[in-house]
N, C-alpha and C positions, 0 to 999 in steps of 0.2 A: 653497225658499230660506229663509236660516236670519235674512236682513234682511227687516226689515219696514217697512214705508214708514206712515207715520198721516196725512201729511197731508192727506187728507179730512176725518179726523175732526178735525182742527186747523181747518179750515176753516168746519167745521158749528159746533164754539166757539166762534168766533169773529162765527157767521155773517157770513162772506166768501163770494164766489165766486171762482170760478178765475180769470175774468176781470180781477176786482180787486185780484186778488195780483201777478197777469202784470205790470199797471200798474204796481202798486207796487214792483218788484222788479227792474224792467226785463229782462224774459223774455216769450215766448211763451206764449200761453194753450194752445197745442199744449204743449211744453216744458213745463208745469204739471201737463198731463194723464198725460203722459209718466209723471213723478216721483210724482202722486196712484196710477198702477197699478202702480208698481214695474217697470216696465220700464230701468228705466236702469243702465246698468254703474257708474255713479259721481255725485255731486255736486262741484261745487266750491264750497270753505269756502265764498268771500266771497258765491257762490248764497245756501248753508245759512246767511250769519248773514245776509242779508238778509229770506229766508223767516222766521228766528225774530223781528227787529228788528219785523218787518211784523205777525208773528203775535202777537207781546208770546210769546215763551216759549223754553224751551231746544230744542237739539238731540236731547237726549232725547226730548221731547214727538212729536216727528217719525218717529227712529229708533229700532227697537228690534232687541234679537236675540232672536230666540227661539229654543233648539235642538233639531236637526232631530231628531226621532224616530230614526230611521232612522240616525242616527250614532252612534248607541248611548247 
């Protein structure tokens, strides 16, 4: 996948846990874990500025693109 998900290592910077995010963000500590492996087909903004609000940082910080080898 050519998205990449940081936010563990958002997390680890911040030293938060997933639990504490959940709280703050009003989400699922499930639904955090979800978004920390990359499993999820999408975010919604107002999720992503609350993750960043929470985390003090951009949505860059979170998402990146890296290109896929493979696509030449």
């Amino acid at each position: 996948m050519a998205i990449i998900i940081n936010l563990d290592v958002m997390l680890a910077r911040r030293k938060m846990r997933s639990r504490e995010l959940a709280e703050r963000i009003g989400i699922t500590e499930q639904n955090v874990s979800l978004l920390k492996s990359g499993k999820v087909k999408g975010v919604r903004f107002d999720t992503l500025e609350r993750i960043c609000q929470a985390l003090e940082c951009q949505p860059g910080d979170i998402i990146e693109y890296r290109r896929d080898p493979e696509d030449g």
